[in-house]
FILUM-273069 format. One line per field, with one value per residue (C-alpha): residue number from 1; x, y, z. Coordinates in nm, 2 decimals. Example, Ala and Ser with C-alpha at 12.3 -4.5 7.8 and 13.67 -1.06 7.14 Angstrom:
<atoms>
k = c(1_2)
x = c(1.23_1.37)
y = c(-0.45_-0.11)
z = c(0.78_0.71)
</atoms>
This chain:
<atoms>
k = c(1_2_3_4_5_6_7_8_9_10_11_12_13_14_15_16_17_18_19_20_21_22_23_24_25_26_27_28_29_30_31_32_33_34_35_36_37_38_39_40_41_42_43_44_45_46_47_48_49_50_51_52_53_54_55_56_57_58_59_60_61_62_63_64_65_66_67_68_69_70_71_72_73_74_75_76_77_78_79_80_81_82_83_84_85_86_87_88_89_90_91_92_93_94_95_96_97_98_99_100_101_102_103_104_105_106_107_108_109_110_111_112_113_114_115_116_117_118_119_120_121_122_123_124_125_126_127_128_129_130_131_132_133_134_135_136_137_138_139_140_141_142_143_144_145_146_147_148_149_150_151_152_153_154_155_156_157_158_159_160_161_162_163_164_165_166_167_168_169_170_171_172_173_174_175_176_177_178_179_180_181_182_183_184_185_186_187_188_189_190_191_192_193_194_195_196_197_198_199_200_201_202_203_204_205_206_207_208_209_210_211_212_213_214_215_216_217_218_219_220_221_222_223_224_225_226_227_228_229_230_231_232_233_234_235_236_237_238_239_240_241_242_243_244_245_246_247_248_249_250_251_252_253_254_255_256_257_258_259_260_261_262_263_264_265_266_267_268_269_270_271_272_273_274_275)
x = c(-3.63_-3.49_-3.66_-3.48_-3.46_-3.30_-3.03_-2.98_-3.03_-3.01_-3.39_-3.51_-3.33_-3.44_-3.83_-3.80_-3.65_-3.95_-4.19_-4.04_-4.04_-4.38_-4.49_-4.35_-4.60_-4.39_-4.59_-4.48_-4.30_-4.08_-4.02_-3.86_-3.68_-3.55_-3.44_-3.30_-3.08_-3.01_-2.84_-2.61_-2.36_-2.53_-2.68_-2.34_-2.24_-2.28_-2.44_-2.58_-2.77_-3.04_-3.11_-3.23_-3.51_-3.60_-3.67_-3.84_-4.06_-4.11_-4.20_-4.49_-4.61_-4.66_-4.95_-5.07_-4.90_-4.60_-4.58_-4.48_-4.12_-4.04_-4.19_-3.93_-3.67_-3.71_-3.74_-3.39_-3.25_-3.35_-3.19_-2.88_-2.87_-2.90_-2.60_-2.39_-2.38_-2.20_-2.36_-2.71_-2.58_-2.43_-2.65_-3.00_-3.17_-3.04_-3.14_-3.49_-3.53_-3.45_-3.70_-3.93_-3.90_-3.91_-4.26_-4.40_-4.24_-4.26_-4.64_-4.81_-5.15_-4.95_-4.95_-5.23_-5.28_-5.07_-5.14_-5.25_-5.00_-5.07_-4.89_-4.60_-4.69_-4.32_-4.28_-4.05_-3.99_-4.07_-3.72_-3.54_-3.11_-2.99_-3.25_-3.08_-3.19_-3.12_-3.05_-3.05_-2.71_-2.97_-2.73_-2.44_-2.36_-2.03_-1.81_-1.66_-2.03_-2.21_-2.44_-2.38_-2.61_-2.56_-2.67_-2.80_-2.77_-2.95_-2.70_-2.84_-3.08_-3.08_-3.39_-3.31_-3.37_-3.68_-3.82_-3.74_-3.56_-3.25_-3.18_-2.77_-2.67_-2.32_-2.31_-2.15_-2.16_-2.23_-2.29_-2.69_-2.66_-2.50_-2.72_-2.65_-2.86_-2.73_-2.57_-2.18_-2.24_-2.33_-2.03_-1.80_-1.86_-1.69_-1.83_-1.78_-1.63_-1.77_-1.41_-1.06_-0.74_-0.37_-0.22_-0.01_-0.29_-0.57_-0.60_-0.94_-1.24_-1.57_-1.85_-2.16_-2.41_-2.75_-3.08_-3.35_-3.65_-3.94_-4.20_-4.31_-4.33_-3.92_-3.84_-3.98_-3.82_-3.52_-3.64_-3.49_-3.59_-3.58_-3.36_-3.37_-3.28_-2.88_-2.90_-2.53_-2.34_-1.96_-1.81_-1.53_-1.20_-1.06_-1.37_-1.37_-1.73_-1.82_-1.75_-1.81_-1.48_-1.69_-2.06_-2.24_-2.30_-2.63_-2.77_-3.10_-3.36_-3.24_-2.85_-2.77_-2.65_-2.47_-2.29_-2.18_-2.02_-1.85_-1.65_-1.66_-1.45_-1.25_-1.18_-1.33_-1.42_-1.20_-1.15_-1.38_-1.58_-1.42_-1.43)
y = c(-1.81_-1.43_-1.19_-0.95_-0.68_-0.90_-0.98_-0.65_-0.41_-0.12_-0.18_-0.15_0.23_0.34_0.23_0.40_0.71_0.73_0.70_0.97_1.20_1.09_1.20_1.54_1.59_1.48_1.39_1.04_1.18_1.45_1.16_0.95_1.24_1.30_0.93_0.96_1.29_1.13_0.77_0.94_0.74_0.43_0.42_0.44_0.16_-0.17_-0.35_-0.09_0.10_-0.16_-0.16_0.17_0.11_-0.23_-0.07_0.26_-0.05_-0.20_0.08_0.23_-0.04_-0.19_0.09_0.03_0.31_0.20_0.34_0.17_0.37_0.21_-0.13_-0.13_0.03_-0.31_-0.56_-0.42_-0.43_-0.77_-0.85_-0.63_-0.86_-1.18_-1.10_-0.95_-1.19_-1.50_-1.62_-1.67_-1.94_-2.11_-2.04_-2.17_-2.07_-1.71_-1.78_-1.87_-1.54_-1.31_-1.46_-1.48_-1.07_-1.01_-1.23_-1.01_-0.66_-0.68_-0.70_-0.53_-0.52_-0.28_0.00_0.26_0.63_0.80_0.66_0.89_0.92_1.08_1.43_1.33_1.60_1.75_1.80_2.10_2.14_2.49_2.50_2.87_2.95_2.85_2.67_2.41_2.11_1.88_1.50_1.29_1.04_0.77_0.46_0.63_0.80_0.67_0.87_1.07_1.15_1.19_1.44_1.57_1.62_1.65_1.97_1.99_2.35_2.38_2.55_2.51_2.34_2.16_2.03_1.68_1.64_1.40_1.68_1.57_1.87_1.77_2.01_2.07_2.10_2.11_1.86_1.94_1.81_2.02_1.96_1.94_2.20_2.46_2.47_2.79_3.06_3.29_3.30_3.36_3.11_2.86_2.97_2.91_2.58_2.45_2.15_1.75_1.68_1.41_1.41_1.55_1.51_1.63_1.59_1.79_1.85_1.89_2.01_2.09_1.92_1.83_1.94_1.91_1.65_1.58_1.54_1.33_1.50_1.40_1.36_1.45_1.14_1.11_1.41_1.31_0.98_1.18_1.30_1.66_1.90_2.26_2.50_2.79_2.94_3.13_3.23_3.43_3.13_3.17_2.87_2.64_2.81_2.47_2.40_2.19_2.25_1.94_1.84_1.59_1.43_1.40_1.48_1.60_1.28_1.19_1.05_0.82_0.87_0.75_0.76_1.12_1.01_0.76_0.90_1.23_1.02_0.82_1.08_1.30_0.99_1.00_1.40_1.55_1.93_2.01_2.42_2.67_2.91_3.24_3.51)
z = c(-5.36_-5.29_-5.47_-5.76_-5.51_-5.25_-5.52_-5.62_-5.33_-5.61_-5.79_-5.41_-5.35_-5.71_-5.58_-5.23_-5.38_-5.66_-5.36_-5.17_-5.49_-5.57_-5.18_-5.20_-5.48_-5.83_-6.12_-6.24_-6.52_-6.29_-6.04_-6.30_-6.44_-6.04_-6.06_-6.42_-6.33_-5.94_-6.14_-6.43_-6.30_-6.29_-6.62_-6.74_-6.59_-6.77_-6.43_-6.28_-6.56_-6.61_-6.25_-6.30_-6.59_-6.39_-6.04_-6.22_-6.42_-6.11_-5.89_-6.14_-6.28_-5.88_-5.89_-6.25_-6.39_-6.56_-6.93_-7.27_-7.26_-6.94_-7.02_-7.31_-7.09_-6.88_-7.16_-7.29_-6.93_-6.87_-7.19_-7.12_-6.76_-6.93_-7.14_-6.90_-6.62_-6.68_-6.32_-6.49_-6.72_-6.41_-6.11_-6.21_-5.92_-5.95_-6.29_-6.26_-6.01_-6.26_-6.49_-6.25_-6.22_-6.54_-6.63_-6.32_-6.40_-6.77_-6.78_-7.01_-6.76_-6.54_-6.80_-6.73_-6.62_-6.35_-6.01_-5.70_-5.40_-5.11_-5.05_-4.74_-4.48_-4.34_-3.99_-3.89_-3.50_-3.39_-3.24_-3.26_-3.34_-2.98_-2.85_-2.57_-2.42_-2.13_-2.23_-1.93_-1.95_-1.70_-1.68_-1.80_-1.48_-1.40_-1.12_-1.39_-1.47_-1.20_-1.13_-1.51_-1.80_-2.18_-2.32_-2.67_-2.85_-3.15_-3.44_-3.74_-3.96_-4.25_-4.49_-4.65_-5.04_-4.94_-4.74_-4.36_-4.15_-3.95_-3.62_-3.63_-3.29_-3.03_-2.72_-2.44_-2.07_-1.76_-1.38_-1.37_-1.07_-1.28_-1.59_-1.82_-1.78_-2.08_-2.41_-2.23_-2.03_-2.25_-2.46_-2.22_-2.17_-2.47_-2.70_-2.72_-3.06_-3.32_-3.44_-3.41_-3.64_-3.57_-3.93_-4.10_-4.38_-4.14_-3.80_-3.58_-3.45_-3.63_-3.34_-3.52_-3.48_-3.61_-3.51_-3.73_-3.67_-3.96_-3.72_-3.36_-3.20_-3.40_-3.19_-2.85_-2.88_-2.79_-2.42_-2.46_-2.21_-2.32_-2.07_-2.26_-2.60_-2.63_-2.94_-2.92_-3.07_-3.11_-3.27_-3.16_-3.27_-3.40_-3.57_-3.89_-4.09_-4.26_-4.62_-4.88_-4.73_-4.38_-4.32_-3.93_-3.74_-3.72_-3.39_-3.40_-3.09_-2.75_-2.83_-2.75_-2.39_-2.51_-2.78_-2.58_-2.31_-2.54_-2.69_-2.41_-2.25_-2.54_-2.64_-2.32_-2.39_-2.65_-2.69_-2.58_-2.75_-2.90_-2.71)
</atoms>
């Protein structure tokens, strides 16, 4: 039988989210708040709304610290489901997993004092404005690539509302026997793009990509190499920053090589620096 979270994929992100407020040191009332203010949408919502109360009930009272507003909260949510959802009077099985939840969430044993979590320690690299790395491309050496390496320039940074830092950096490609030695240099290389458009509302390149650093053994995973640190920047001329239309691509460890040759293939360098 799939479990209420399985069903509704919603209770679980409510839970995960309380966690991650509760590790960056929220009490259990300003985590729920966070979750409360995070869902306005969703509580509005006839479906979605008593997701909310049933995955806040189900997240506290998991560590025996669920309280008597949520508890009701949950009760009426279950209620609000049972009403709602014309596939519980035909799908017994869906049915019986819903009642199931609520005989296990709605417990009145799980009400007590707020529980103790354990502070989440955040992990910022000690990487500078302009730091740049080699990324080896290893099997991705075709003849168009080889002897070449995919430089990684660190642009910016950026600190997640859980607390992880992302590195934003530019990719480009260079011949490993011709590394950069200085800012011009590096500027002169141009960048790989994540994206380009040629429309008549929007013209320019997206070049910014992230990094997921939250840990250190995250950030080795991406074998970078450090070169040096260019810290005289001068952005793309076509450059298109990102917006809530299109966000910086973020690149998981050990895809770096892969990613840049892909669109490397596809855009090549697209136009240099300013200068």
């Amino acid at each position: 039988m799939a479990s209420i979270s399985e069903i509704f994929p919603m209770i679980e992100d409510i839970q995960d989210d309380y966690r991650l407020y509760r590790r960056k040191g929220e009490s259990r009332e300003e985590a729920c708040q966070h979750i409360i203010d995070d869902n306005q949408k969703e509580l509005a919502d006839v479906d979605d709304g008593p997701l909310v109360w049933i995955g806040l009930a189900k997240v506290t009272g998991s560590r025996g610290e669920m309280t008597e507003e949520l508890l009701d909260l949950a009760e009426q949510a279950f209620q609000q489901i049972s009403e709602n959802w014309a596939e519980l009077q035909e799908d017994h099985d869906l049915a019986k997993t819903v009642q199931h939840a609520h005989d296990m969430i709605c417990d009145r044993r799980k009400i007590g004092e707020q529980a103790k979590y354990p502070k989440k320690r955040i992990y910022k690299p000690d990487w500078e404005i302009g730091d740049t790395f080699i990324c080896e491309l290893e099997d991705l050496e075709t003849d168009e690539l080889h002897g070449k390496v995919v430089l990684v320039r660190k642009v910016a940074e950026d600190q997640h509302p859980h607390g992880d830092w992302e590195q934003i950096v530019y990719l480009t490609i260079c011949d490993r026997d011709h590394l950069p030695t200085n800012s011009d240099e590096m500027n002169a290389l141009g960048y790989i793009p994540v994206q380009s458009w040629n429309r008549k509302n929007i013209k320019g390149c997206q070049y910014k990509w992230l990094l997921w650093t939250s840990s250190l053994k995250r950030q080795k995973q991406y074998k970078l190499t450090k070169i040096g640190c260019f810290p005289d920047i001068q952005k793309p001329d076509d450059e298109i920053d990102p917006s809530p239309l299109w966000t910086s691509f973020l690149i998981l460890p050990g895809t770096i090589n892969s990613y840049a040759a892909r669109c490397y293939k596809q855009y090549g360098i697209m136009h240099k620096a300013k200068q």
